[in-house]
C-alpha positions, 0 to 999 in steps of 0.5 A: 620562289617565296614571295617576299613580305610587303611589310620587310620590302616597303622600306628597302628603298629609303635604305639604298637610298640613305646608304652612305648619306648620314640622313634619316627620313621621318615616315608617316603612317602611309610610309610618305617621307614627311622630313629629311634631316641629318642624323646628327639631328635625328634625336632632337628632330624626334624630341620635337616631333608631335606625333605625325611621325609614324618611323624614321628610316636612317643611315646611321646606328640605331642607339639607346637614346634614338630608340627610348625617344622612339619608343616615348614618342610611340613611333612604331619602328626604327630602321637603321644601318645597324644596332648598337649597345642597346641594354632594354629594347621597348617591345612597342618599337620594331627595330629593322636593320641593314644587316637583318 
């Protein structure tokens, strides 16, 4: 039995929790949930952001425009129920999905 990484676990929990709510949680380095908010909201959330947030764990799909705010805003990665078109993904955003 391998163990599983600490780095692709942590965030398993936020997922099952936000599976089904259309939420997303603005993470800070520590992986403490520094806001909740629906992920309609989720884009101008991040516009607004000023750099405390770390990554957003969200139930909903991961798109161009969620991940060029992430990857201007320099967040480190995005964790979404799953991808959508995404035509040029920034190498500095780690990308995680339910599906991976």
């Amino acid at each position: 039995e391998p163990e599983p990484e600490p780095e692709k676990e942590w965030f398993r929990q936020h997922v099952d929790e936000l599976d089904g709510t259309l939420s997303a949680r603005l993470m800070d380095r520590n992986h403490n949930i520094l806001k909740e908010v629906a992920v309609r909201d989720l884009a101008r959330e991040l516009k607004e952001t000023n750099g405390d947030v770390s990554g957003v764990i969200f139930d909903g799909v991961v798109t161009q425009r969620i991940l060029d705010i992430a990857a201007e805003k320099g967040l480190e990665y995005l964790i979404g129920a799953k991808m959508g078109n995404i035509a040029k993904s920034p190498t500095s955003v780690r990308v995680i999905t339910k599906e991976a």
